[in-house]
Backbone as JSON Lines, residues from 0, in Angstrom:
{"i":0,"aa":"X","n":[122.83,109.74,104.06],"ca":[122.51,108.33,103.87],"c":[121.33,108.17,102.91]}
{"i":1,"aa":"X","n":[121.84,107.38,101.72],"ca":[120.62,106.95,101.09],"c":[119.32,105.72,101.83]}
{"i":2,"aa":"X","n":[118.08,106.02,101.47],"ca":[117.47,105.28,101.53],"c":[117.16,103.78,100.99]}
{"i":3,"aa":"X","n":[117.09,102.82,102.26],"ca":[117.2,101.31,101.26],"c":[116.07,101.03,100.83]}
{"i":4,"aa":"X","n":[115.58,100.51,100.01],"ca":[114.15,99.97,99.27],"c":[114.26,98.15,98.95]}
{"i":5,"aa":"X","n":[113.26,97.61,99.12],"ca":[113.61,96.57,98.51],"c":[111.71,96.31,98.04]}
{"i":6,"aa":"X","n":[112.04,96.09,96.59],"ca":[110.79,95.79,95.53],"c":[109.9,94.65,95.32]}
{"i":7,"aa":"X","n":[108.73,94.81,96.06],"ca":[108.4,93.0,95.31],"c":[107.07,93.14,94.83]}
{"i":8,"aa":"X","n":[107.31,92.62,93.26],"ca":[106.27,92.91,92.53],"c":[106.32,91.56,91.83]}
{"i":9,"aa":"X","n":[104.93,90.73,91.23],"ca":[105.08,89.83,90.65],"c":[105.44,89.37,89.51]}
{"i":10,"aa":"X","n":[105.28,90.9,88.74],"ca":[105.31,91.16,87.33],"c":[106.87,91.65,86.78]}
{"i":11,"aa":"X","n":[107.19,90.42,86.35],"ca":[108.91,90.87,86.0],"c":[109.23,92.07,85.11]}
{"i":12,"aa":"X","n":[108.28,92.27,84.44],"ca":[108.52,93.75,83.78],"c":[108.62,95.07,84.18]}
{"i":13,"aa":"X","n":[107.23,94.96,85.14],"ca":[106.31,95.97,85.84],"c":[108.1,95.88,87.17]}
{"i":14,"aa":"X","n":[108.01,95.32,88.06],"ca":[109.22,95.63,88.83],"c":[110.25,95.83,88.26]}
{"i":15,"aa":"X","n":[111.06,95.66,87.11],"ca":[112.11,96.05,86.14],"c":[112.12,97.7,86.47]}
{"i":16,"aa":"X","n":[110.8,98.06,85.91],"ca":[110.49,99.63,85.59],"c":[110.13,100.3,86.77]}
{"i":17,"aa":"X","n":[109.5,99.38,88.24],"ca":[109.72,100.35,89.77],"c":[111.26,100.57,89.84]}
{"i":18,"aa":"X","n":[111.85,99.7,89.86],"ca":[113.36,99.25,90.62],"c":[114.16,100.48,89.47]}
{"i":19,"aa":"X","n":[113.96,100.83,88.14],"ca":[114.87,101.77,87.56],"c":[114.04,103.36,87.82]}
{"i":20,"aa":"X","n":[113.09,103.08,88.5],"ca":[112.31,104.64,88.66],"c":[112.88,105.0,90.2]}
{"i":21,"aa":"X","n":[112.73,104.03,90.94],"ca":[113.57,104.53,92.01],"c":[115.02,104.62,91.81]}
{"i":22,"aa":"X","n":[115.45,103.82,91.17],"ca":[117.1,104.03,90.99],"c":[117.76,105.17,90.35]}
{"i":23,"aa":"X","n":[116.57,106.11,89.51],"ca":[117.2,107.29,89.39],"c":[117.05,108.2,90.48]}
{"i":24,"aa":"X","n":[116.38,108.19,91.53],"ca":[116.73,109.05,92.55],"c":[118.33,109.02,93.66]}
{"i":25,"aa":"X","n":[118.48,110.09,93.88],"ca":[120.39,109.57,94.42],"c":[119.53,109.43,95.65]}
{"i":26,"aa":"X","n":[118.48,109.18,96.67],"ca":[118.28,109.91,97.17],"c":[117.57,107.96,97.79]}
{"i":27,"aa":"X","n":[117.7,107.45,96.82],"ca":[117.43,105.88,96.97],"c":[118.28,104.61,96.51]}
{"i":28,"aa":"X","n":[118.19,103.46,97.32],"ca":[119.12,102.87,96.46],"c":[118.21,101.37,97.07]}
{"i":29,"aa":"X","n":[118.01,100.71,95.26],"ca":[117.11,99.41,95.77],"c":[118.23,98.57,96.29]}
{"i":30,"aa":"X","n":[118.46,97.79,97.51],"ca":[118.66,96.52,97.4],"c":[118.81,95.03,97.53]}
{"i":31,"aa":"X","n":[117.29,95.01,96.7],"ca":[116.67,93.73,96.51],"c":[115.23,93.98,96.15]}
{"i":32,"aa":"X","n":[115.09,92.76,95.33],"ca":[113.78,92.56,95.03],"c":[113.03,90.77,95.0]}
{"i":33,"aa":"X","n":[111.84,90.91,94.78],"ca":[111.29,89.5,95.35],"c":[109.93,89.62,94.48]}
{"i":34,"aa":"X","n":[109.64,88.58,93.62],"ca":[108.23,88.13,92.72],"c":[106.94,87.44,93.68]}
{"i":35,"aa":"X","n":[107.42,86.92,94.92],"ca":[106.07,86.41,95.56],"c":[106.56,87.04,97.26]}
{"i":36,"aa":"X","n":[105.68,86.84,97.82],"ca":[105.91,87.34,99.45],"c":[106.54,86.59,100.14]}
{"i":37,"aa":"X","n":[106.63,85.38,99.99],"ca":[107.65,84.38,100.57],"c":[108.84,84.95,100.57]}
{"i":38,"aa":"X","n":[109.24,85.03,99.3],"ca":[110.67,85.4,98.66],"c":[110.81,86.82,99.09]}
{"i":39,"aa":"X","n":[109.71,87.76,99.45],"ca":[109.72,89.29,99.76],"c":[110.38,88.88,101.05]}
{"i":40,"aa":"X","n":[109.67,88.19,102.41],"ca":[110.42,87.88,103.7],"c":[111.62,87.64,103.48]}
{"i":41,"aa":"X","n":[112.47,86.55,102.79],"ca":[113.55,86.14,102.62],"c":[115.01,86.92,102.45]}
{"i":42,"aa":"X","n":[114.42,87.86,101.43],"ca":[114.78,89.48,100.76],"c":[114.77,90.3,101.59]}
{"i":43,"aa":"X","n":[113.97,90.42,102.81],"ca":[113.91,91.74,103.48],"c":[115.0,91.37,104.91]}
{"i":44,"aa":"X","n":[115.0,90.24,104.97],"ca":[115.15,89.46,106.46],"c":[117.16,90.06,106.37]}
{"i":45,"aa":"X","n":[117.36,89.41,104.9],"ca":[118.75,89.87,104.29],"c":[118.96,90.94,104.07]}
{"i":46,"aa":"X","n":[118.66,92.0,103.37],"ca":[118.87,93.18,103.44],"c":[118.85,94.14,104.16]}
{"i":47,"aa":"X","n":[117.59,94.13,105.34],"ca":[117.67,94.73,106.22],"c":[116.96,96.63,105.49]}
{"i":48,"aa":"X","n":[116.36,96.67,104.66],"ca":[115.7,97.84,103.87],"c":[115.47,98.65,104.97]}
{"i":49,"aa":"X","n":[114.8,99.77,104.63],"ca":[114.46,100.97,105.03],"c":[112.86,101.11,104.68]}
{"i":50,"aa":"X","n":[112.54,100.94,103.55],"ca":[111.11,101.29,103.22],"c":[111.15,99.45,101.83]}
{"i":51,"aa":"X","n":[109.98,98.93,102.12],"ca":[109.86,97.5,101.27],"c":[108.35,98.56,100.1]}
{"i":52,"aa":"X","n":[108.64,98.11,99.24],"ca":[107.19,98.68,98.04],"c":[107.03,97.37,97.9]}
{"i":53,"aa":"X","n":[105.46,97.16,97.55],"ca":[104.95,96.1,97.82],"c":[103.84,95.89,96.69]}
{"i":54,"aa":"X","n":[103.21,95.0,95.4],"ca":[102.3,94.93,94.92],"c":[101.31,94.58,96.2]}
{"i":55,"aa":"X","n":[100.21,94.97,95.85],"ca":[98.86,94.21,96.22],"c":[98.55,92.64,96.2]}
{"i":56,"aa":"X","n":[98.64,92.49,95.01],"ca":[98.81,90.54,94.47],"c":[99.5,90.68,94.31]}
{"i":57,"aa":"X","n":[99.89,89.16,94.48],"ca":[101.14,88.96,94.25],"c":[101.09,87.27,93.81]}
{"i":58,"aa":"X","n":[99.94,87.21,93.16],"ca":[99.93,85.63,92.73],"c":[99.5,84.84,94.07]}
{"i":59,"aa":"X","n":[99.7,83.53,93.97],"ca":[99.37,82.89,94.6],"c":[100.18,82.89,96.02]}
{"i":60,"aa":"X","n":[99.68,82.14,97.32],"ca":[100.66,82.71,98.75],"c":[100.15,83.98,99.35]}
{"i":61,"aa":"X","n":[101.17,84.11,99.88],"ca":[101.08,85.53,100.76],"c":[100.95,86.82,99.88]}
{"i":62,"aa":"X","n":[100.2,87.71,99.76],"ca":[99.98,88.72,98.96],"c":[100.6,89.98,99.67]}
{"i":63,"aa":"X","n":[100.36,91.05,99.28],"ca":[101.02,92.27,100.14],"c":[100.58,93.1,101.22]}
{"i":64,"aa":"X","n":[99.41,92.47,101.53],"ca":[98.73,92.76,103.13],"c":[99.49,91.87,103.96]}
{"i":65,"aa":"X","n":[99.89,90.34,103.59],"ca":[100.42,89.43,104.29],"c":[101.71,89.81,104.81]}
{"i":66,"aa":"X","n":[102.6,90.68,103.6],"ca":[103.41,90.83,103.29],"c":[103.65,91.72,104.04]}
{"i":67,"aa":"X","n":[102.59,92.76,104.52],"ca":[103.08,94.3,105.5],"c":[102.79,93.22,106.53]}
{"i":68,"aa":"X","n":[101.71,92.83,107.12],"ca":[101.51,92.37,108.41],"c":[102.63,91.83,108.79]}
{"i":69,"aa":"X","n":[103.16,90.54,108.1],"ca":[104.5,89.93,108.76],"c":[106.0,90.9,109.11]}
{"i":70,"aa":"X","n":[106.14,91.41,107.88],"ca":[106.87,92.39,108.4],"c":[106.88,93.65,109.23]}
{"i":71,"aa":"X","n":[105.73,94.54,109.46],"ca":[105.42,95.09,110.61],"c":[105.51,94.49,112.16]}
{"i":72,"aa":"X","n":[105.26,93.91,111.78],"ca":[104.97,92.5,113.6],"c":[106.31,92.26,113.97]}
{"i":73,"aa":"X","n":[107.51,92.78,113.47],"ca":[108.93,91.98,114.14],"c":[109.39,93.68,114.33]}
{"i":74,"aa":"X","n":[110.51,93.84,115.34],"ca":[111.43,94.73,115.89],"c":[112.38,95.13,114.34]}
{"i":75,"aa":"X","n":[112.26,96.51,114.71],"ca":[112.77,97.28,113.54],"c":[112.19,97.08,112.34]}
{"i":76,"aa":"X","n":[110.94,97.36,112.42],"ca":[110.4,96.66,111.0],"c":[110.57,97.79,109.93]}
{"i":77,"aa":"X","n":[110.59,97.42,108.51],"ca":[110.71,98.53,107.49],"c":[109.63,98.76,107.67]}
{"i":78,"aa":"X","n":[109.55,100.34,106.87],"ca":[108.24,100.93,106.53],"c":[107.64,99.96,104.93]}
{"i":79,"aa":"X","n":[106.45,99.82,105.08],"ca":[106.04,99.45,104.01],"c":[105.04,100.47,102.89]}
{"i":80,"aa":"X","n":[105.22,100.78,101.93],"ca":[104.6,101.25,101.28],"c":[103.58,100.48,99.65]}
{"i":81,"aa":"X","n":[102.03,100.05,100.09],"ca":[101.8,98.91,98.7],"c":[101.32,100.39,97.56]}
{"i":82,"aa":"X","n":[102.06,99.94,96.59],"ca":[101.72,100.12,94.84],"c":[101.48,99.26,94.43]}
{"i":83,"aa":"X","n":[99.85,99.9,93.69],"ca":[98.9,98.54,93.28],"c":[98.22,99.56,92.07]}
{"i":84,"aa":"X","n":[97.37,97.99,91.45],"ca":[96.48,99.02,90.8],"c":[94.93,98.89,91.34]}
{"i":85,"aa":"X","n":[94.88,98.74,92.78],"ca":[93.65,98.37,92.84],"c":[93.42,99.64,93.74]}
{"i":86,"aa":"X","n":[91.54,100.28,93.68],"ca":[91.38,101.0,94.86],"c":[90.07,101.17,95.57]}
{"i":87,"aa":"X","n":[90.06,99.93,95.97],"ca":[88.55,99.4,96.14],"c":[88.59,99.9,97.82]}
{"i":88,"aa":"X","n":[87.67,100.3,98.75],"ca":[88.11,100.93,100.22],"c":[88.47,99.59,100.99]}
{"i":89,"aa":"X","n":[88.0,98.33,101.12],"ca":[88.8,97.04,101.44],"c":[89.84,96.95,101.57]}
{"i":90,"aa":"X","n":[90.12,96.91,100.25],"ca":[91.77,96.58,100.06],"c":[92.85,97.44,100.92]}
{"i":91,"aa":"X","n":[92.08,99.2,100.48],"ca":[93.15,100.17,101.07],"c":[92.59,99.92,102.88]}
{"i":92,"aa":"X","n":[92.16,99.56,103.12],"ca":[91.44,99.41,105.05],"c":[92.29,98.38,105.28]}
{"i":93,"aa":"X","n":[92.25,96.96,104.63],"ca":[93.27,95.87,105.43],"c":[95.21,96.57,105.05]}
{"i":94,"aa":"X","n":[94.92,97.1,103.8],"ca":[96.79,97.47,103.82],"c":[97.04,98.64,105.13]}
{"i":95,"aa":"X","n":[96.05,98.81,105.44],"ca":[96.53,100.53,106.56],"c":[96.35,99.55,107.96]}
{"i":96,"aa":"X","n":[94.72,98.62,108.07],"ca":[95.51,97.94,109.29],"c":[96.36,97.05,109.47]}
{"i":97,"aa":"X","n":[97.05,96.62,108.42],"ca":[97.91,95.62,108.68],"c":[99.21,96.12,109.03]}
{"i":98,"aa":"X","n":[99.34,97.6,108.6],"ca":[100.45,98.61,109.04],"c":[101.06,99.09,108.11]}
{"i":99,"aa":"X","n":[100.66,99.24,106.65],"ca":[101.41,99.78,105.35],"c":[101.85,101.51,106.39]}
{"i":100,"aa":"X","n":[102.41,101.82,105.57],"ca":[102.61,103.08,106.17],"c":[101.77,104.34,104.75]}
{"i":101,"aa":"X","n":[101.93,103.89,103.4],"ca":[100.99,104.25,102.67],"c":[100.72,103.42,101.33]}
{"i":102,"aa":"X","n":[99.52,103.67,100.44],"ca":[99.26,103.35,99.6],"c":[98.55,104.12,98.54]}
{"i":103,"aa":"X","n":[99.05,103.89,97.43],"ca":[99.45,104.43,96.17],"c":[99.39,103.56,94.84]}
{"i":104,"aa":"X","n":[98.47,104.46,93.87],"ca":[98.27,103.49,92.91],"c":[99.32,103.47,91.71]}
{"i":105,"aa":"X","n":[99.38,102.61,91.11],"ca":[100.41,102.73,89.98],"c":[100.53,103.72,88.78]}
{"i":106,"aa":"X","n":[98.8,104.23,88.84],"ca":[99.27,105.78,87.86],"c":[99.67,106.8,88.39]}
{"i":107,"aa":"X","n":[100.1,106.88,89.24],"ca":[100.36,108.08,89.57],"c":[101.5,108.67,89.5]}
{"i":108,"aa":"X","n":[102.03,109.59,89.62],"ca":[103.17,110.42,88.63],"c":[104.21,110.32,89.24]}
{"i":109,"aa":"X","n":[105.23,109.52,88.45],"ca":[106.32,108.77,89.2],"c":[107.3,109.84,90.22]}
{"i":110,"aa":"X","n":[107.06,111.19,90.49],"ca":[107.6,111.8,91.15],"c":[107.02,112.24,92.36]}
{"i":111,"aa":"X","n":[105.88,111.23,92.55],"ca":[104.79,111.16,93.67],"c":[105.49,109.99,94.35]}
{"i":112,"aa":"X","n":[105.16,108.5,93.53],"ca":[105.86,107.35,93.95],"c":[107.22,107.9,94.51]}
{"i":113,"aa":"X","n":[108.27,108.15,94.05],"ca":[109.86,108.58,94.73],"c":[109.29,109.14,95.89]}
{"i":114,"aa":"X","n":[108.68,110.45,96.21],"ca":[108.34,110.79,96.89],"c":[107.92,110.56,97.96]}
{"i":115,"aa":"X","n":[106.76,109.15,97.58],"ca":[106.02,108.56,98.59],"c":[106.97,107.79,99.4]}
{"i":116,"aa":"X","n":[108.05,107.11,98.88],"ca":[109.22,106.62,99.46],"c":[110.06,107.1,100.22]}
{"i":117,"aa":"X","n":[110.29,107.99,100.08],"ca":[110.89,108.53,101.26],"c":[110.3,109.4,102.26]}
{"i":118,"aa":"X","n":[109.16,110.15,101.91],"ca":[108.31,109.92,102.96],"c":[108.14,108.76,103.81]}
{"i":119,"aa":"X","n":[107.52,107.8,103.15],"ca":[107.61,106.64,104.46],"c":[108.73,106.23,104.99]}
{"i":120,"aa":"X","n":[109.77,106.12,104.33],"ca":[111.17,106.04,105.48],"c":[111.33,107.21,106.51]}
{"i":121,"aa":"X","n":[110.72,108.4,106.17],"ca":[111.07,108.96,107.3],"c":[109.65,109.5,108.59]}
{"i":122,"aa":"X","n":[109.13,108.02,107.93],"ca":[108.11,108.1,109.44],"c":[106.81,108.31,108.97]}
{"i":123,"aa":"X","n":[106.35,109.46,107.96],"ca":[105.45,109.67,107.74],"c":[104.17,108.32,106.98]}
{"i":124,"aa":"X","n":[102.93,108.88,107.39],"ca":[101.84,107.81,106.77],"c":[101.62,109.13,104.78]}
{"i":125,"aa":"X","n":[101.61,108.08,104.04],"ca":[101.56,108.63,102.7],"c":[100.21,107.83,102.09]}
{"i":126,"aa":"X","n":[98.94,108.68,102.1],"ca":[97.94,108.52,101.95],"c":[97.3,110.15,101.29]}
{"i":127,"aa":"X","n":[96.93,109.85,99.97],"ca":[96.5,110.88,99.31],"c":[95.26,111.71,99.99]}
{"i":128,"aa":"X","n":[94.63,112.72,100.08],"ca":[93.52,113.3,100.81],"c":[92.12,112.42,100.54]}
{"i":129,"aa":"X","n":[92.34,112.25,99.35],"ca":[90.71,111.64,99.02],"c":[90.74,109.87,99.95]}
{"i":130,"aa":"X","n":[91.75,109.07,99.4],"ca":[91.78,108.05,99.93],"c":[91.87,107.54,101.8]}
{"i":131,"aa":"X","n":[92.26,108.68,102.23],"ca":[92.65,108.65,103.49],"c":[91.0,109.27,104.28]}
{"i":132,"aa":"X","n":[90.0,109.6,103.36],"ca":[89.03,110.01,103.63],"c":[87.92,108.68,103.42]}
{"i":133,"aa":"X","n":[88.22,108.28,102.65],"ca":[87.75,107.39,102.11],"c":[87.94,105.9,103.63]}
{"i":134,"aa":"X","n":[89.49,105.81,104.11],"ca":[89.47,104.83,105.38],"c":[89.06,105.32,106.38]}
{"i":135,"aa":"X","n":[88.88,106.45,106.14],"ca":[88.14,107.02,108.14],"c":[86.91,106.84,107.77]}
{"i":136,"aa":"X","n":[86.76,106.68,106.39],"ca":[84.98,106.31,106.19],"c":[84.23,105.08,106.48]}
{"i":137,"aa":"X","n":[85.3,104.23,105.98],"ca":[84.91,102.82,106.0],"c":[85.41,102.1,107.3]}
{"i":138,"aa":"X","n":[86.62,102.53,107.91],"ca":[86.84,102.21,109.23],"c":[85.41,102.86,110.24]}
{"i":139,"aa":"X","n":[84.74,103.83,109.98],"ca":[83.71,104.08,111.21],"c":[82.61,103.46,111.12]}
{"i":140,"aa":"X","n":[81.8,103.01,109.81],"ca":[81.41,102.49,109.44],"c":[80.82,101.33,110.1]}
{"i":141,"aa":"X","n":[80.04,100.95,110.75],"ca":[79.68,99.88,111.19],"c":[79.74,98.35,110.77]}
{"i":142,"aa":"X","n":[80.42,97.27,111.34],"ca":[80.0,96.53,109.99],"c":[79.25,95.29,109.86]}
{"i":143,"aa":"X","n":[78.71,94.9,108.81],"ca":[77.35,93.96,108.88],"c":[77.82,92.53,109.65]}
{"i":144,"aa":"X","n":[76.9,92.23,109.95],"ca":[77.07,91.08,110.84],"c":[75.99,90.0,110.24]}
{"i":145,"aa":"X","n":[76.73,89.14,109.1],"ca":[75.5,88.17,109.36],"c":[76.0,86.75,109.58]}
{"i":146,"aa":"X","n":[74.76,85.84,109.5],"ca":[75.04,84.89,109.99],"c":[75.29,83.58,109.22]}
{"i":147,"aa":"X","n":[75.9,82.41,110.06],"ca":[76.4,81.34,108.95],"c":[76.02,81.11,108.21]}
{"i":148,"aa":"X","n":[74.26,80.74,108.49],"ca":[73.37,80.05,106.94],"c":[73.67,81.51,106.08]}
{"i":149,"aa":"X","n":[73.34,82.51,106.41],"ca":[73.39,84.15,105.49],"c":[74.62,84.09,105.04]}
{"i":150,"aa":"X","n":[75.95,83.68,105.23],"ca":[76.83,83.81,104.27],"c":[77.13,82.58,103.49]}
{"i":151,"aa":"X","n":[76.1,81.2,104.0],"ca":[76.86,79.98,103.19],"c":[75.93,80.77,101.68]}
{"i":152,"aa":"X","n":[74.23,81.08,102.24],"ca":[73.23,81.36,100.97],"c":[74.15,82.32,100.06]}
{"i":153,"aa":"X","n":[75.15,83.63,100.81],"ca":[75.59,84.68,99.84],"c":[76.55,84.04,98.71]}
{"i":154,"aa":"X","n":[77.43,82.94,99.39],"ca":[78.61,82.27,99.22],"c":[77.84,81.22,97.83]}
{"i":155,"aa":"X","n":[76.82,81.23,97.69],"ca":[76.34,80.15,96.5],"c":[75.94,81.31,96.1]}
{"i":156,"aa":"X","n":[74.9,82.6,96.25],"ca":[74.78,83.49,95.13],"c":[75.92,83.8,94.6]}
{"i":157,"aa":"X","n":[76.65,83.84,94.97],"ca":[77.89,84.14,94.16],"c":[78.8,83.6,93.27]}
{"i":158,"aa":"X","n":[78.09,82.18,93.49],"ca":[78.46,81.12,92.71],"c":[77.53,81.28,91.7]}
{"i":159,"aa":"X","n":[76.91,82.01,91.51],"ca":[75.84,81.9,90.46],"c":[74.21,81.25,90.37]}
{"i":160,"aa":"X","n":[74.73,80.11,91.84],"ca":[73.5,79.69,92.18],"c":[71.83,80.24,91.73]}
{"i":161,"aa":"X","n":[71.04,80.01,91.72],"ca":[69.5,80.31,91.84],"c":[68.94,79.72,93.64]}
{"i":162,"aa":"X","n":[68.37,80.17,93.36],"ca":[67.22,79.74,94.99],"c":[67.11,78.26,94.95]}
{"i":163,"aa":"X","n":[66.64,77.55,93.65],"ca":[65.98,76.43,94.11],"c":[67.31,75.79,94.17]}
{"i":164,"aa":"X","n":[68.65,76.06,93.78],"ca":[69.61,75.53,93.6],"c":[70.26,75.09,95.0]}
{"i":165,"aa":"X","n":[70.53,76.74,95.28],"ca":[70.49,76.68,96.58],"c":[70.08,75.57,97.69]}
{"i":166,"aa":"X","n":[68.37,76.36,97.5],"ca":[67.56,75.03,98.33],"c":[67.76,73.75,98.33]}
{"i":167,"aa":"X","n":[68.0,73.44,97.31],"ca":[68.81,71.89,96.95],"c":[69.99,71.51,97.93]}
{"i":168,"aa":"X","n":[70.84,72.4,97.6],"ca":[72.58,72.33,98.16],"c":[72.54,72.3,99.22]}
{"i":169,"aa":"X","n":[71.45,72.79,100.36],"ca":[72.05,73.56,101.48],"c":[70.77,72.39,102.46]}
{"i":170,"aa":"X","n":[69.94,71.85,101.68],"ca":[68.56,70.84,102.14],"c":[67.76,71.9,102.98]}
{"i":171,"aa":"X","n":[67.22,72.99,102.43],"ca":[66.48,73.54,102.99],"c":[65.44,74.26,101.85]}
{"i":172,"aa":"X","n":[64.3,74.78,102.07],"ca":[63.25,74.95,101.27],"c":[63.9,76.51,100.88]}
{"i":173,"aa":"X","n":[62.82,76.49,99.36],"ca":[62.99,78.04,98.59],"c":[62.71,79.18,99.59]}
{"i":174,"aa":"X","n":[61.56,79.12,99.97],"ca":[61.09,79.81,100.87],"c":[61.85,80.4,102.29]}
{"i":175,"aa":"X","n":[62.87,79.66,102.54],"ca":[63.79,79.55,103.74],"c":[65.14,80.55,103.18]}
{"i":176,"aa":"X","n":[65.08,80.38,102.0],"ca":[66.4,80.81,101.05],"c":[65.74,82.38,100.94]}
{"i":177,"aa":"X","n":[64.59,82.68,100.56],"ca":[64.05,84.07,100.16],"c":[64.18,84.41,101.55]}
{"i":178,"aa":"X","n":[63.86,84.13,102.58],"ca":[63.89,84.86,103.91],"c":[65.08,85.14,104.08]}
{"i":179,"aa":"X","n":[66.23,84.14,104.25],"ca":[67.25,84.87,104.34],"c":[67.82,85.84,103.58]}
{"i":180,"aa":"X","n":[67.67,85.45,102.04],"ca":[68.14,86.65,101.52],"c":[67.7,88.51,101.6]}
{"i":181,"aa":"X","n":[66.32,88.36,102.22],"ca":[66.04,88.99,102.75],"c":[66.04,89.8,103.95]}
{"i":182,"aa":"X","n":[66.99,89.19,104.55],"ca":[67.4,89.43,106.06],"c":[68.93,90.03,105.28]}
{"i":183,"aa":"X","n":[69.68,89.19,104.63],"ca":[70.82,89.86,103.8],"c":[70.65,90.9,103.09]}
{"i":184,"aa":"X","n":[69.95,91.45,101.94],"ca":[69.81,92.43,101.68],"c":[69.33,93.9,102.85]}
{"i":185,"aa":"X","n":[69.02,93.86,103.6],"ca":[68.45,94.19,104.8],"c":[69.8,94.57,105.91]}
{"i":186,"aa":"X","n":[70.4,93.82,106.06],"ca":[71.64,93.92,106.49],"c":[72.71,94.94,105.92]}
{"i":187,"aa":"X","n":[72.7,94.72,105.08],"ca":[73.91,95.19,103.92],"c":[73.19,96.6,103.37]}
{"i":188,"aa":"X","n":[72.07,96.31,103.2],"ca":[71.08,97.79,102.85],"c":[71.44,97.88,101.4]}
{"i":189,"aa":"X","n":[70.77,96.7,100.59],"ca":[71.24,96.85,99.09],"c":[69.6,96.19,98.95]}
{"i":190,"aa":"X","n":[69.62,96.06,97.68],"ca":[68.25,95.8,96.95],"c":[68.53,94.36,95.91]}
{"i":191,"aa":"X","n":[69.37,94.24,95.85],"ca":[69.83,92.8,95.07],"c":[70.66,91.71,94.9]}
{"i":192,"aa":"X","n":[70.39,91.07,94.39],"ca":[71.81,89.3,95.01],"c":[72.72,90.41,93.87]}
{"i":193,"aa":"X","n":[73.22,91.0,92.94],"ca":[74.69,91.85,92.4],"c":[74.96,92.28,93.84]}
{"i":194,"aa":"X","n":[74.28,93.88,94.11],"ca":[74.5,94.17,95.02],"c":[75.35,93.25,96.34]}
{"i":195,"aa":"X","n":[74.19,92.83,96.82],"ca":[74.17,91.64,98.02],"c":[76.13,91.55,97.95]}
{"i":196,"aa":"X","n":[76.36,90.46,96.95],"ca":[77.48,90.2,96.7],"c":[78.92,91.33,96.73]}
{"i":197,"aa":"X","n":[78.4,92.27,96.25],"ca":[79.59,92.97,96.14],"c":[79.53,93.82,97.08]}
{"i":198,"aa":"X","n":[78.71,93.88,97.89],"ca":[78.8,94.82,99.55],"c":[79.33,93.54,100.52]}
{"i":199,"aa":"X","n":[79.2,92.64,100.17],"ca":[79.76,91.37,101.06],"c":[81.08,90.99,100.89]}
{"i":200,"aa":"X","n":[81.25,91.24,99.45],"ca":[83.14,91.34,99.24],"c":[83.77,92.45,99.74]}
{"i":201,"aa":"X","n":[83.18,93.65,99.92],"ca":[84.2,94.52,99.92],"c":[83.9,94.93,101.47]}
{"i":202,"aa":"X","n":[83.25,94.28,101.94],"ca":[82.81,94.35,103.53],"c":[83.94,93.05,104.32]}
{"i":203,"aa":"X","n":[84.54,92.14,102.99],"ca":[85.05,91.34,103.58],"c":[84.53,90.12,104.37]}
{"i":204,"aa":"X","n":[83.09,90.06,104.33],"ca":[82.11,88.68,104.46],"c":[82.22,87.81,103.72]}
{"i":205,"aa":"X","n":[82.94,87.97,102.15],"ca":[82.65,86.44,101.78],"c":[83.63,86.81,100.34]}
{"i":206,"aa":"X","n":[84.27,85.91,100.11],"ca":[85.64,85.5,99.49],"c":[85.67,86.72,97.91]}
């Protein structure tokens, strides 16, 4: 028995060229594919696949964390496997808890990808050594805890805001704004509003 696949990538080109890389394996057979996650449910619900490959984004909607979660959560669910080009430890932490079975970036040597595919149809988790080191890292990891005013203040540094700007927006003094950010940097264990920000995105605190 061949393996079923069904493809959803947003990029009509980029899925053109998954869907004929798996199709030269006898060993797979796509069928179906889907440009947003909506249309991925719709596609999978009908076909009934074996293993779903999944972009990361997927444009606007449900993206491909959404995309494993919903389909993991129902009886007989396919295996999901996301190909992306992203590999930030976030991204790969919500695709593993949401239930991907693995993830895999788009350079990698298309006889890895085939590979990785049928591995995950037949049960296995397909997670490279470094990356799979990388989620037991960030899964043990403790994680920061701050608080409302501390993420509305992060949520305007990131807007580009300044302090007094801030102070303005939020009706509270400069001085009130430096303390917290100080309690934020402190938290996060960084030294600057760059920093600040990008330990807060990829911690998943703030958008």
């Amino acid at each position: 028995m061949t393996v079923r696949v069904v493809v959803v990538e947003d990029h009509p080109v980029t899925r053109v060229g998954i869907v004929a890389l798996l199709g030269q394996d006898e060993r797979l057979t796509v069928v179906g594919e889907a440009g947003t996650g909506e249309e991925a449910l719709d596609v999978v619900h009908r076909e009934q696949p074996d293993v779903v490959v999944t972009d990361l984004r997927l444009g606007d909607g449900t993206d491909g964390v959404g995309v494993t979660a919903a389909l993991r959560s129902g009886r007989g669910a396919p295996a999901v496997l996301v190909l992306t080009t992203y590999d930030t430890d976030r991204d790969i932490v919500r695709a593993v808890e949401a239930g991907a079975a693995g993830y895999l970036l788009k350079d990698a040597a298309p006889s890895d990808i085939v590979d990785a595919v049928v591995r995950a149809a037949a049960g296995e988790t397909v997670l490279s050594p470094a990356l799979a080191q990388r989620v037991v890292a960030r899964m043990s990891r403790p994680r920061a805890q701050l608080s409302a005013r501390e993420v509305e203040i992060l949520e305007a540094v990131a807007r580009g805001l300044g302090n007094r700007e801030i102070a303005r927006e939020l009706f509270i003094s400069e001085a009130t704004v430096k303390t917290h950010l100080v309690h934020v940097y402190t938290k996060l264990d960084v030294e600057s509003r760059t920093a600040a920000v990008a330990r807060a995105r990829d911690e998943g605190l703030i958008a």
